[in-house]
KEKE-825546 format. One record per residue (C-alpha): x, z, y. Coordinates in steps of 0.02 Angstrom, whole numbers, padded with zeros to 5 digits, always signed. Layout:
! residues N
XZY
...
! end
This chain:
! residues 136
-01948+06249+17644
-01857+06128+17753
-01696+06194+17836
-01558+06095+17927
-01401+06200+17969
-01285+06157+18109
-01146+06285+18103
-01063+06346+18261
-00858+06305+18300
-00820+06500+18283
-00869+06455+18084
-00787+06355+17955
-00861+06195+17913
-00850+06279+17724
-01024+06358+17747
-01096+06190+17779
-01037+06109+17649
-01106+06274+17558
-01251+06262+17618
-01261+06076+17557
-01195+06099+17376
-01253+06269+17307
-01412+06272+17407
-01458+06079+17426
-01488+06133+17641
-01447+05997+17741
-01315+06059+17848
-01137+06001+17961
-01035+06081+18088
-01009+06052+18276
-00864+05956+18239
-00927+05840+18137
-01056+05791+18283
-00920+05797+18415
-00998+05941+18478
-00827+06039+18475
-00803+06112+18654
-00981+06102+18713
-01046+06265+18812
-01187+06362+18721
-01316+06301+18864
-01254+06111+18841
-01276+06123+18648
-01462+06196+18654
-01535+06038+18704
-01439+05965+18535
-01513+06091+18408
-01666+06077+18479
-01700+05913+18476
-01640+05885+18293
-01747+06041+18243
-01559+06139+18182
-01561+06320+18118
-01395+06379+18199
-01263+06474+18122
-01157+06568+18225
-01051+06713+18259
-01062+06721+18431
-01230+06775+18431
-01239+06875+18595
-01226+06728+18689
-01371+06623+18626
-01492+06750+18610
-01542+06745+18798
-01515+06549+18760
-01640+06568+18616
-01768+06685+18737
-01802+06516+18835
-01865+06441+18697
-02064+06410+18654
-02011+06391+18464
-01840+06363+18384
-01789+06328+18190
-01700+06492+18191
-01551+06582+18231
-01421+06649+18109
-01293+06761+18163
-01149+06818+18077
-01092+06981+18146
-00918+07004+18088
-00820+06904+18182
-00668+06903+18084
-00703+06865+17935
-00602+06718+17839
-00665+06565+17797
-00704+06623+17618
-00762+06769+17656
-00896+06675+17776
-00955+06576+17644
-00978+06755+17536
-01085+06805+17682
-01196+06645+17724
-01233+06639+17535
-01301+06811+17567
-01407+06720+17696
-01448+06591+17598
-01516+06680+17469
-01637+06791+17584
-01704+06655+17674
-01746+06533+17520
-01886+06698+17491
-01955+06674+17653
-02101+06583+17720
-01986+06504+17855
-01874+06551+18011
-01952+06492+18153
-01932+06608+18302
-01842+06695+18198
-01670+06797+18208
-01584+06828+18060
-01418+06942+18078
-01289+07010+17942
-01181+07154+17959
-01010+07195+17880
-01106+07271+17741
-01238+07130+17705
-01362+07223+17748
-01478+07079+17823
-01618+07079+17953
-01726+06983+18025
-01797+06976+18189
-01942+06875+18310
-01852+06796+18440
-01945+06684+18550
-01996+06637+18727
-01994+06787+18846
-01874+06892+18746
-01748+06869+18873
-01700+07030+18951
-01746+07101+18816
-01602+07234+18718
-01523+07120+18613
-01562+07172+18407
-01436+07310+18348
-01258+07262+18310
-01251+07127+18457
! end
Protein backbone atom coordinates (compact mmCIF):
# COMPACT_ATOMS: atom_id res chain seq x y z
CA UNK A 1 0.00 0.00 0.00
CA UNK A 2 1.02 3.42 -1.06
CA UNK A 3 0.77 6.17 1.62
CA UNK A 4 2.19 9.75 1.55
CA UNK A 5 1.96 11.60 4.94
CA UNK A 6 1.87 15.34 5.19
CA UNK A 7 1.77 16.11 8.91
CA UNK A 8 -0.10 19.10 10.21
CA UNK A 9 1.92 22.34 12.07
CA UNK A 10 0.14 21.38 15.51
CA UNK A 11 2.69 18.07 15.04
CA UNK A 12 6.32 17.69 15.15
CA UNK A 13 8.06 17.13 12.03
CA UNK A 14 9.49 13.92 14.20
CA UNK A 15 6.54 11.76 13.03
CA UNK A 16 7.47 12.39 9.50
CA UNK A 17 10.64 11.59 9.59
CA UNK A 18 9.10 8.44 11.53
CA UNK A 19 7.06 7.71 9.24
CA UNK A 20 9.97 7.78 6.63
CA UNK A 21 12.61 5.69 8.56
CA UNK A 22 10.83 2.95 10.62
CA UNK A 23 8.00 2.58 8.21
CA UNK A 24 9.63 3.48 4.69
CA UNK A 25 6.00 6.03 4.20
CA UNK A 26 6.80 8.83 2.30
CA UNK A 27 6.03 11.62 4.48
CA UNK A 28 7.07 15.77 5.42
CA UNK A 29 5.53 18.41 7.37
CA UNK A 30 3.80 21.70 6.49
CA UNK A 31 6.85 23.42 7.10
CA UNK A 32 8.90 21.83 5.00
CA UNK A 33 6.40 22.82 2.00
CA UNK A 34 6.03 26.36 3.29
CA UNK A 35 2.72 25.54 4.16
CA UNK A 36 3.28 26.93 7.81
CA UNK A 37 0.39 29.47 8.46
CA UNK A 38 -1.99 28.33 5.76
CA UNK A 39 -5.84 28.10 6.94
CA UNK A 40 -7.28 24.49 6.94
CA UNK A 41 -9.58 25.49 3.78
CA UNK A 42 -6.39 27.00 1.86
CA UNK A 43 -4.34 23.76 2.56
CA UNK A 44 -7.14 21.24 1.24
CA UNK A 45 -6.57 22.06 -2.24
CA UNK A 46 -2.63 21.09 -1.39
CA UNK A 47 -3.31 17.56 0.05
CA UNK A 48 -5.53 16.91 -2.40
CA UNK A 49 -3.84 17.43 -5.24
CA UNK A 50 -0.64 15.54 -4.13
CA UNK A 51 -2.96 12.61 -3.00
CA UNK A 52 -1.53 13.33 1.12
CA UNK A 53 -2.94 11.26 4.03
CA UNK A 54 -3.03 14.08 6.70
CA UNK A 55 -1.91 13.90 10.11
CA UNK A 56 -3.29 16.15 12.43
CA UNK A 57 -4.42 17.04 15.80
CA UNK A 58 -6.77 19.46 15.04
CA UNK A 59 -9.08 17.16 13.70
CA UNK A 60 -12.43 18.92 14.37
CA UNK A 61 -11.69 21.39 11.97
CA UNK A 62 -11.06 19.35 8.83
CA UNK A 63 -13.60 16.94 9.22
CA UNK A 64 -16.38 19.21 7.72
CA UNK A 65 -13.27 20.12 5.33
CA UNK A 66 -12.93 16.36 4.60
CA UNK A 67 -17.13 15.99 4.19
CA UNK A 68 -16.63 18.08 0.84
CA UNK A 69 -14.63 15.70 -0.50
CA UNK A 70 -15.68 12.90 -3.32
CA UNK A 71 -12.55 10.77 -2.13
CA UNK A 72 -9.54 11.74 -0.01
CA UNK A 73 -6.19 9.63 0.93
CA UNK A 74 -7.30 9.70 4.49
CA UNK A 75 -7.41 11.52 7.56
CA UNK A 76 -5.42 10.82 10.72
CA UNK A 77 -6.20 12.47 13.80
CA UNK A 78 -4.39 12.53 16.85
CA UNK A 79 -6.66 13.25 19.69
CA UNK A 80 -4.48 14.30 22.51
CA UNK A 81 -3.48 17.46 21.89
CA UNK A 82 -0.75 17.76 24.25
CA UNK A 83 1.22 15.34 23.84
CA UNK A 84 5.20 15.95 23.38
CA UNK A 85 6.95 15.49 20.48
CA UNK A 86 8.10 11.98 21.59
CA UNK A 87 5.28 11.02 22.85
CA UNK A 88 3.59 11.80 19.24
CA UNK A 89 5.86 9.73 17.57
CA UNK A 90 4.80 6.75 20.37
CA UNK A 91 1.33 7.40 19.13
CA UNK A 92 1.65 7.68 15.16
CA UNK A 93 3.70 4.43 15.39
CA UNK A 94 0.55 3.11 16.92
CA UNK A 95 -1.01 4.33 13.68
CA UNK A 96 1.38 3.14 11.66
CA UNK A 97 1.24 -0.11 12.64
CA UNK A 98 -2.74 -0.48 12.25
CA UNK A 99 -2.87 0.90 9.00
CA UNK A 100 0.12 -1.18 7.31
CA UNK A 101 -2.91 -4.23 8.08
CA UNK A 102 -5.32 -2.47 6.16
CA UNK A 103 -6.50 -2.63 2.66
CA UNK A 104 -6.09 1.21 2.41
CA UNK A 105 -7.50 4.60 3.89
CA UNK A 106 -9.32 6.19 1.41
CA UNK A 107 -12.39 7.98 2.76
CA UNK A 108 -11.25 6.94 5.63
CA UNK A 109 -10.92 8.49 9.31
CA UNK A 110 -8.61 7.09 11.49
CA UNK A 111 -8.56 8.65 15.22
CA UNK A 112 -6.42 7.71 18.45
CA UNK A 113 -7.30 8.38 21.88
CA UNK A 114 -5.13 8.96 25.02
CA UNK A 115 -5.26 5.28 25.50
CA UNK A 116 -4.40 4.02 21.86
CA UNK A 117 -7.29 2.66 21.48
CA UNK A 118 -7.63 3.29 17.54
CA UNK A 119 -10.63 3.61 15.20
CA UNK A 120 -11.43 3.99 12.09
CA UNK A 121 -14.10 5.66 10.40
CA UNK A 122 -15.83 6.38 6.54
CA UNK A 123 -15.59 9.88 5.99
CA UNK A 124 -16.54 11.10 2.68
CA UNK A 125 -18.67 13.44 0.59
CA UNK A 126 -21.95 14.37 2.34
CA UNK A 127 -20.79 13.66 5.85
CA UNK A 128 -20.86 17.18 6.59
CA UNK A 129 -23.30 17.98 9.25
CA UNK A 130 -22.92 14.98 10.28
CA UNK A 131 -21.90 14.41 14.50
CA UNK A 132 -18.44 14.42 14.27
CA UNK A 133 -16.87 10.54 15.40
CA UNK A 134 -16.56 10.32 19.31
CA UNK A 135 -13.75 12.12 21.02
CA UNK A 136 -13.88 15.22 18.51
Amino acid sequence: MKITFLVDECLSPDIAAYAEGVYHFQATHVLYRKLAGKEDRDLMPYIIRNDYAFVTCNGKDFLDLYAQEEIHPGLIIILPGDLKANEQVEWFDVVLNRITREKDIINKVITIDRDKKIKIFDWFKDNAGTPPPPGL
